[in-house]
C-alpha positions as CSV (number, residue, x, y, z in Angstrom):
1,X,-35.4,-20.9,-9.3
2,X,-31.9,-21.2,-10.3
3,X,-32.4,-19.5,-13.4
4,X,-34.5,-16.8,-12.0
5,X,-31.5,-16.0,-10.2
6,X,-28.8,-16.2,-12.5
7,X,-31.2,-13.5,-14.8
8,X,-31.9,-11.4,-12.1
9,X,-28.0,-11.3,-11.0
10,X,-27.5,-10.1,-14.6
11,X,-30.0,-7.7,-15.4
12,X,-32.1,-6.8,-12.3
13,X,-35.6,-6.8,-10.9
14,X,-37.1,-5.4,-13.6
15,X,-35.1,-6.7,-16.3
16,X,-35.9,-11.0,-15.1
17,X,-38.8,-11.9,-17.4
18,X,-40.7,-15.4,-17.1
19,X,-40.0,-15.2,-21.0
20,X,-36.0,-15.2,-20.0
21,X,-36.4,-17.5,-17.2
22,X,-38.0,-20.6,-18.9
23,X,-35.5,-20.0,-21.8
24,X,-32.9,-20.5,-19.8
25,X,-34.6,-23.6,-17.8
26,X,-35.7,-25.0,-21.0
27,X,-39.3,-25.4,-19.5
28,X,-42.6,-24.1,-20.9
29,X,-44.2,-21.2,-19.0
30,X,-47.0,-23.0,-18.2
31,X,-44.6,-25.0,-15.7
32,X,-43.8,-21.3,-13.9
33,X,-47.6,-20.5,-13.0
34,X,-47.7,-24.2,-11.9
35,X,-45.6,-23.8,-9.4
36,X,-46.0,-19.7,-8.8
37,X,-48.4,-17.2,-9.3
38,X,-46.3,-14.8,-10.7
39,X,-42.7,-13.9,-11.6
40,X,-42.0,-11.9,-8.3
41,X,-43.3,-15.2,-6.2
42,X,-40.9,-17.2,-7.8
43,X,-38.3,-14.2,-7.3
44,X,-38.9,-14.9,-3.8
45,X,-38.8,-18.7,-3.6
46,X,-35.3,-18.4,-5.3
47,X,-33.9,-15.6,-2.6
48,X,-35.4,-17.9,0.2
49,X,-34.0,-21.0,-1.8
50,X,-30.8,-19.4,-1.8
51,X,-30.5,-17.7,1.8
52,X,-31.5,-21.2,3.5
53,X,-29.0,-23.2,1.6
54,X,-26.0,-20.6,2.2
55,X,-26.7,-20.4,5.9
56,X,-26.9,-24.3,5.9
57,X,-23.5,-24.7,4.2
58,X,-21.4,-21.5,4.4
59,X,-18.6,-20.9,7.5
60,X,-20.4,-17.8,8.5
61,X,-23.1,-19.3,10.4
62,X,-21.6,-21.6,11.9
63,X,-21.5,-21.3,15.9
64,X,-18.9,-23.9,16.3
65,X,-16.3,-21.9,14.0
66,X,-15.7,-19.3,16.6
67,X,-13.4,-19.9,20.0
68,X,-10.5,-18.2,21.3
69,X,-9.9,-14.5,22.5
70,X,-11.9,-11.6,20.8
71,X,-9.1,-10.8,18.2
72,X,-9.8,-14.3,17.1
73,X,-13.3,-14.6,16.6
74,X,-13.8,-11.2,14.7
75,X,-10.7,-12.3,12.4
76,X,-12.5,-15.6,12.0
77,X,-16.1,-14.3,11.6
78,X,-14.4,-11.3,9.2
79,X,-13.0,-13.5,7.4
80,X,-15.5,-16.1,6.7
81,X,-17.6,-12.5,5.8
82,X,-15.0,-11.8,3.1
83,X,-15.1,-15.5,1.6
84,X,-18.6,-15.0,1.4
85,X,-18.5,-11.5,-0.2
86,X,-15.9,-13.1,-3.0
87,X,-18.6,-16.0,-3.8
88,X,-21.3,-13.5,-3.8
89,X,-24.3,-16.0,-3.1
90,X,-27.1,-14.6,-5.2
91,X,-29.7,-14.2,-2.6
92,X,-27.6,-11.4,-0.9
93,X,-27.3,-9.7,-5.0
94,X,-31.4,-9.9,-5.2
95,X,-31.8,-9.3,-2.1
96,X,-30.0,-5.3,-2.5
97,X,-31.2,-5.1,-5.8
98,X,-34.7,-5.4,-5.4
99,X,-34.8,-4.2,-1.8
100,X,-32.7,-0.7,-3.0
101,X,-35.9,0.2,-4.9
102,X,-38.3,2.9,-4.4
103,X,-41.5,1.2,-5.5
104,X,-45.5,2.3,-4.0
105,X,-46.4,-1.4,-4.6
106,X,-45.3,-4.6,-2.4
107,X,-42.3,-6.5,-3.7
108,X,-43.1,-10.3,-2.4
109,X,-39.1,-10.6,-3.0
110,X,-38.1,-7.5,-1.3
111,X,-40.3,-8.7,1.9
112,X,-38.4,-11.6,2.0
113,X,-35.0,-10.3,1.6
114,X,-36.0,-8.0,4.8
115,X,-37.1,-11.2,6.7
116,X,-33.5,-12.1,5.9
117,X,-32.2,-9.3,7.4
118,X,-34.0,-9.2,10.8
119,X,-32.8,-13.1,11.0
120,X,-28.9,-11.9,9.9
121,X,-29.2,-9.1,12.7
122,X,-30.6,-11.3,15.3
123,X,-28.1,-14.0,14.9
124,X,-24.8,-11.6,14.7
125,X,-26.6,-9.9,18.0
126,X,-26.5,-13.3,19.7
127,X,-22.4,-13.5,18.4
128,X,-21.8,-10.3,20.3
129,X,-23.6,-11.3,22.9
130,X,-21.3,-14.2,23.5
131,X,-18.4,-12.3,23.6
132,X,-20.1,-9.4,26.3
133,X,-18.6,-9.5,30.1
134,X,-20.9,-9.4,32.8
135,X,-22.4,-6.8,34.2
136,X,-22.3,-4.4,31.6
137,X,-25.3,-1.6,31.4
138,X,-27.2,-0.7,28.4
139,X,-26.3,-3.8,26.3
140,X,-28.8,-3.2,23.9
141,X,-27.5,-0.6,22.4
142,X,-24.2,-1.8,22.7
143,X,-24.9,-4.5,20.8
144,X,-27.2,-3.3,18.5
145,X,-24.6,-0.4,17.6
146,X,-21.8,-3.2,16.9
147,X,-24.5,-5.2,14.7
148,X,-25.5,-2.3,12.5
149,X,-21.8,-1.4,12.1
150,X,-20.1,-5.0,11.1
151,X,-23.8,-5.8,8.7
152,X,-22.8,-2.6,7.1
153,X,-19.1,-3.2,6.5
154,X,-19.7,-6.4,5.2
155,X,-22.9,-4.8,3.5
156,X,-20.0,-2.3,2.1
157,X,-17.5,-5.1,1.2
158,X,-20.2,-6.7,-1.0
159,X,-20.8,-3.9,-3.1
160,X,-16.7,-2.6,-3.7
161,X,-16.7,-6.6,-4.8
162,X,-19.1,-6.1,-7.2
163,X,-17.9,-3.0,-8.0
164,X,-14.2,-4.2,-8.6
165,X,-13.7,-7.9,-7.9
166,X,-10.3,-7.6,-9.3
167,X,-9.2,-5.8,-6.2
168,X,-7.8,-7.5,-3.2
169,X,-9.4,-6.9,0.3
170,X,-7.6,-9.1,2.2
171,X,-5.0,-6.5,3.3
172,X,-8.1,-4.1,4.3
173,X,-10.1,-6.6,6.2
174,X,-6.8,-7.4,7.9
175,X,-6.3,-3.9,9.3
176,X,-10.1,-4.0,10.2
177,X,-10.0,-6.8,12.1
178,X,-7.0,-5.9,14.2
179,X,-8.7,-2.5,15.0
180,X,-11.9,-3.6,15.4
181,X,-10.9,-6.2,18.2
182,X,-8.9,-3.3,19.8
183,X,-12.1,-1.1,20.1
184,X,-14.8,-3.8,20.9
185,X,-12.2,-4.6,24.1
186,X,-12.1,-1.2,24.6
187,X,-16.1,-0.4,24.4
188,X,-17.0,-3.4,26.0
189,X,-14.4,-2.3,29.3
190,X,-16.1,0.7,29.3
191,X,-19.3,0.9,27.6
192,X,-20.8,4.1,29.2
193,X,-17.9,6.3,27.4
194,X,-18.0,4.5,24.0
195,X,-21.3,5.8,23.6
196,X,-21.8,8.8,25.5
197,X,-20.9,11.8,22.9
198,X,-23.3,14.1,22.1
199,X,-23.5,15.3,18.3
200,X,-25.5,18.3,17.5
201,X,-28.3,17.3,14.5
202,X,-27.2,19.8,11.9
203,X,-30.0,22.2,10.5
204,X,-32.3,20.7,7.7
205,X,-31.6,21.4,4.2
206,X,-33.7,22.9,2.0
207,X,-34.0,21.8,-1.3
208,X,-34.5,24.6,-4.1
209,X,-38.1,23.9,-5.6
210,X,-37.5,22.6,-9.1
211,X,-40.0,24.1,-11.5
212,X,-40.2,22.4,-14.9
213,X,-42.2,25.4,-16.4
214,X,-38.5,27.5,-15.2
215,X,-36.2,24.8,-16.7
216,X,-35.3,23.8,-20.2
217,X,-35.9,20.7,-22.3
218,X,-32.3,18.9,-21.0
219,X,-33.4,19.8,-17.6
220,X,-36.7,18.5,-17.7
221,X,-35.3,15.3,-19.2
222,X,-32.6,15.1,-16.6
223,X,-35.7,15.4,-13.8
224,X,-38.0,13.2,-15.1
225,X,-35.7,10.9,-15.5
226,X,-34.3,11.3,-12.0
227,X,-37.9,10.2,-10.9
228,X,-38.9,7.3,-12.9
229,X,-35.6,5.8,-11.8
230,X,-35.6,6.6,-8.3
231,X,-39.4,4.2,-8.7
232,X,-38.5,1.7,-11.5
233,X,-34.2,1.2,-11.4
234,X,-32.1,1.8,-14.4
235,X,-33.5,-0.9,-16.5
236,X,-37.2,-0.1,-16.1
237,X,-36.6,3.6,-16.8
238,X,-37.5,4.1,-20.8
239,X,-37.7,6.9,-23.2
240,X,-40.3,6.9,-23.3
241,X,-41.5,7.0,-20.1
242,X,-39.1,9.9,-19.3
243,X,-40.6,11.6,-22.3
244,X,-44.2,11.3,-21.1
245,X,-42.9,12.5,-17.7
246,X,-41.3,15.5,-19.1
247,X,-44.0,16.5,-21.5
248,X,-41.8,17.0,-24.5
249,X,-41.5,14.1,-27.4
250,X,-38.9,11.7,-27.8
251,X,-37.2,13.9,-30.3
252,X,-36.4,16.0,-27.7
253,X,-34.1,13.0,-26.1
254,X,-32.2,12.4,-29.2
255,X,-30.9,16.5,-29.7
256,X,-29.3,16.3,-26.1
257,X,-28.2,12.8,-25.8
258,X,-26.7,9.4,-27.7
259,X,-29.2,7.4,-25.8
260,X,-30.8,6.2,-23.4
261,X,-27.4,4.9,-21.4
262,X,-26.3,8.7,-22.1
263,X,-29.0,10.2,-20.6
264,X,-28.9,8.0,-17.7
265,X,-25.1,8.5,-17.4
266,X,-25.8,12.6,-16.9
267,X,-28.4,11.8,-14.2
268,X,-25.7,10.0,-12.0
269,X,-23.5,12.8,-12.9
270,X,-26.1,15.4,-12.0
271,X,-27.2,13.8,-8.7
272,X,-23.8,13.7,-7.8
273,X,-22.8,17.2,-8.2
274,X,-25.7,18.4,-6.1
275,X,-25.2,16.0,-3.5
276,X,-21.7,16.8,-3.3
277,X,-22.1,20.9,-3.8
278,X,-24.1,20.5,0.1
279,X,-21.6,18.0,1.7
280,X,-18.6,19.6,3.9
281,X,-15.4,19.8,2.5
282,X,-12.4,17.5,3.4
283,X,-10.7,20.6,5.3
284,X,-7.7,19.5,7.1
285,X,-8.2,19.7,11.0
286,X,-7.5,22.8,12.6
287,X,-4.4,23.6,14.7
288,X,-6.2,22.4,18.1
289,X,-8.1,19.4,16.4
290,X,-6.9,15.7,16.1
291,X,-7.7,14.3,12.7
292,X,-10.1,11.7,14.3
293,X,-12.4,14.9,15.9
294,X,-12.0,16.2,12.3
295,X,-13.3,12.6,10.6
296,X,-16.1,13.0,13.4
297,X,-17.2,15.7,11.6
298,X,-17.1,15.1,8.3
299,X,-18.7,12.0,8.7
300,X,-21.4,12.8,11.2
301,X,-22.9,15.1,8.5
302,X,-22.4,13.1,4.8
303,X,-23.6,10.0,6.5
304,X,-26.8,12.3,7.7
305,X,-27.1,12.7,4.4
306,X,-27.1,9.2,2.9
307,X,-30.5,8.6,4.5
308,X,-32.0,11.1,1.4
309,X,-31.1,8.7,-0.6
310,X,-29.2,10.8,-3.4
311,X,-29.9,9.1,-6.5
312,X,-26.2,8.6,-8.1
313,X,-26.3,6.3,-5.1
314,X,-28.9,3.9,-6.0
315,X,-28.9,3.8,-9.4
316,X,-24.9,3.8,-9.0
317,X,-25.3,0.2,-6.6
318,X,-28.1,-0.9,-8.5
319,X,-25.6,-1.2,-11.8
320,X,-22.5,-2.0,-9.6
321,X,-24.5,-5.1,-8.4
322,X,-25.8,-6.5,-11.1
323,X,-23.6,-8.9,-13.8
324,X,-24.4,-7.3,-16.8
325,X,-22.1,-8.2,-19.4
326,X,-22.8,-4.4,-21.5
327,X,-20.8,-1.5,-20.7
328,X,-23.1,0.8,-19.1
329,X,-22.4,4.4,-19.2
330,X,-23.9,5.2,-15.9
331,X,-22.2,2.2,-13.9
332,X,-19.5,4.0,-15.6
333,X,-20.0,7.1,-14.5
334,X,-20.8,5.7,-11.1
335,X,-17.5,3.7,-10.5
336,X,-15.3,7.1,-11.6
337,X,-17.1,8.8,-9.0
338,X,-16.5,6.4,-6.2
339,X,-12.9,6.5,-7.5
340,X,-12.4,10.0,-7.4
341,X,-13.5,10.1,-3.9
342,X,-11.2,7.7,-2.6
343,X,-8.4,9.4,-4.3
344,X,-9.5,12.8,-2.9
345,X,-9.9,10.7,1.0
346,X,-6.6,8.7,1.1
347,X,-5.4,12.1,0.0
348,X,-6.8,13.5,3.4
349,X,-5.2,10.9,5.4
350,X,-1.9,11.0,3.7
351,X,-1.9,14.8,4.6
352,X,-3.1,13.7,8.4
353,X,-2.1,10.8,9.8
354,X,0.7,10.3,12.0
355,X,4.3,9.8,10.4
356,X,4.9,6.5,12.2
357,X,1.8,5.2,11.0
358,X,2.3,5.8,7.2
359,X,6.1,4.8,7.7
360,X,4.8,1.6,9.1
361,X,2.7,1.2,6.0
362,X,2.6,3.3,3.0
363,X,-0.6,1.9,1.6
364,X,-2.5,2.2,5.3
365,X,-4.1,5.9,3.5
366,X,-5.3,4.4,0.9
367,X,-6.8,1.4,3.2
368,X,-8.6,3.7,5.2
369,X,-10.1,5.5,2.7
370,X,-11.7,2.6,1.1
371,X,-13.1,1.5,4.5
372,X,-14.6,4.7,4.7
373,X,-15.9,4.0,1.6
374,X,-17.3,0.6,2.7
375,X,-18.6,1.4,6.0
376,X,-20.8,4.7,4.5
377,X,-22.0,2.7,1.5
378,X,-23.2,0.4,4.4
379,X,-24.6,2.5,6.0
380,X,-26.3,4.0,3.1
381,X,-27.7,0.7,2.0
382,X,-28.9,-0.4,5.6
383,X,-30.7,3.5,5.4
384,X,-32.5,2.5,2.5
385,X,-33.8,-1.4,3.4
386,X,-33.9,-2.1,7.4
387,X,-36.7,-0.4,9.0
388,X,-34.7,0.0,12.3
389,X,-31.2,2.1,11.9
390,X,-28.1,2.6,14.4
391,X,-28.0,6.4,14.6
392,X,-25.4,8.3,12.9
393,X,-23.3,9.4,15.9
394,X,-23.0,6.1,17.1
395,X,-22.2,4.3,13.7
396,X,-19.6,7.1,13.3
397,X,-18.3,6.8,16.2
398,X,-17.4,2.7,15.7
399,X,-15.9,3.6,12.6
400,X,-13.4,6.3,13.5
401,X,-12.5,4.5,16.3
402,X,-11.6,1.6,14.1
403,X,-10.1,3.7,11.7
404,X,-8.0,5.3,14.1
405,X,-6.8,2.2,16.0
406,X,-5.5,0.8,13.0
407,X,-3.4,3.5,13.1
408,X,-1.7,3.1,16.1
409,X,-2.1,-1.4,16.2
410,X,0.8,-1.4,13.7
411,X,4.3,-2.6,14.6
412,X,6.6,-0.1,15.5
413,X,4.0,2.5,16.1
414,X,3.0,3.8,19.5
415,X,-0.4,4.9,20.5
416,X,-0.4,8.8,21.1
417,X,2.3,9.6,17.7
418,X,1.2,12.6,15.9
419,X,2.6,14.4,12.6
């Protein structure tokens, strides 16, 4: 089980082979389909394996570790979330991985890794629920909207980890946790105005049809390639698979692109450009708007659009969370994306936020930007795996609450400041 992990950590669901596995245990097959019946069985013994022995041993779970005021239990349980993000316990990895897949056949490991989930949502539910006041109405969706929103930070913190584990987050999960005890207070004093906006749905997007007998030979490439991987991950899309999708031969490949890690590269760039060509623009607010209405906005419709599932996402998280020593042009690709749109957030804020607030920390722009970062790639992943979601108007509203508190908790900086 151990080594199934480690393999799968490094190259994915479709890239763990019983082959790789007993090399690496130094055991004959034979002593795999003596114990399993296949090699996603044994996938799902090791996440299970894994998952019970983190929640026996690690901080997080533990009941006991958090007393005191509200401030002091989020910090502790955030935290404890953080410490557990940095040691990245591989059933969490597997579980993403394989559970991020669009497959028509049952995943044994992917079943379990939901199991997981419902377990992780029902215990954090019961830590709210600790922390509620009497009396207050409609606590279900309170605390189901508080659930979603910390499982998909944390869900988020796990993935910029893996993404860049050279980065610090202590300074960002600091902020967070001072803000998000500020609005918790606040939502749980008043719970029938934390969650009584109304948000428009916006009108459905049409997708242009994509006809392959109207396209050229790149195009066709780039589409059938977009669809095998959507199904199969990075590692279980081929040439020729893509080529047999396409109809053309694997010549064809070769005149447009290096490679296979080329091609795949071009898709992420490609699914990108679309997604981002229909997403609203980071338009300052207008004269009569606070930047928080404006962050309403924006947000309310790109996280809408998460649940589609744009491809650079997947494939982009896939790669990010595996621990593949290879350079891979699309995880490439991927990561200069995400980092281009922090640059072109903090940006926004810079531009927006008050001038006590960015006097009382220079880097706070740059902060926020990567928690919006976090919180939608959160969201994105719990849009993807959990059968029940928080909508999008109240998930947004928790996080530009948050974001805007920790604009006004810093010292020296009075609540109401504007630039």
């Amino acid at each position: 089980m151990e080594s199934a992990l480690a393999i799968a950590a490094e190259r994915g669901y479709d890239g763990t082979t019983v082959a790789l596995i007993t090399e690496r245990a130094q055991v004959p097959a034979s002593s795999v389909y003596w114990q399993f019946a296949n090699k996603d069985d044994l996938l799902a013994a090791a996440l299970e394996h894994s998952y019970r022995s983190w929640r026996r041993d690690g901080p997080t779970w533990q009941p006991a570790n958090y007393t005191g005021d509200i401030r002091e239990r989020i910090g502790t349980r955030l935290e404890n979330s953080l410490r557990a993000v940095e040691k990245q316990p591989e059933y969490w990895r597997l579980g993403l991985m394989v559970s991020l897949r669009k497959r028509s056949i049952k995943i044994t490991a992917q079943e379990s890794f939901l199991a997981v989930r419902v377990e992780t949502r029902q215990i954090i539910d019961e830590w709210w629920q600790t922390m509620l006041p009497s009396g207050i109405g409609d606590q279900e969706r309170l605390v189901r909207t508080l659930t979603h929103c910390y499982l998909a930070l944390v869900d988020g913190l796990f993935v910029a980890h893996s993404a860049q584990p050279d980065r610090q987050l202590d300074d960002q999960t600091d902020i967070l946790a001072e803000a998000m005890a500020h609005v918790v207070s606040e939502w749980f004093a008043n719970p029938n105005v934390a969650l009584s906006h109304e948000v428009a749905a916006p009108g459905q997007r049409k997708s242009e049809p994509r006809g392959q007998s109207e396209v050229d030979s790149k195009t066709k490439l780039l589409i059938a390639a977009e669809e095998i991987a959507a199904n199969s991950g990075y590692r279980g899309t081929t040439i020729s698979k893509i080529c047999k999708q396409a109809g053309l031969p694997a010549s064809s490949v070769y005149w447009f692109f290096e490679d296979k890690s080329d091609l795949m590269a071009a898709v992420v760039q490609r699914s990108w450009d679309e997604w981002f060509a229909s997403q609203p623009g980071w338009d300052d607010p207008e004269p009569d708007q606070s930047w928080a209405d404006a962050l309403r906005n924006i947000l309310n419709v790109s996280s809408r659009s998460l649940v589609d599932a744009p491809l650079f996402m997947r494939i982009g998280h896939l790669l990010t969370l595996e621990h593949a020593a290879e350079d891979v042009p699309a995880r490439n690709a991927f990561i200069k994306i995400r980092e281009g749109i922090e640059e072109q957030i903090a940006a926004w804020f810079e531009r927006n936020l008050p001038t006590a607030s960015t006097t009382a920390n220079p880097a706070l722009p740059s902060l926020l930007a990567r928690s919006v970062i976090v919180f939608t790639d959160g969201y994105f992943i719990a849009s993807q795996i959990d059968r029940a979601l928080v909508p999008v108007p109240d998930f947004v509203e928790f996080v530009v609450d948050v974001l805007e508190w920790a604009t006004i908790s810093l010292p020296g900086v009075q609540e109401g400041t504007s630039k």
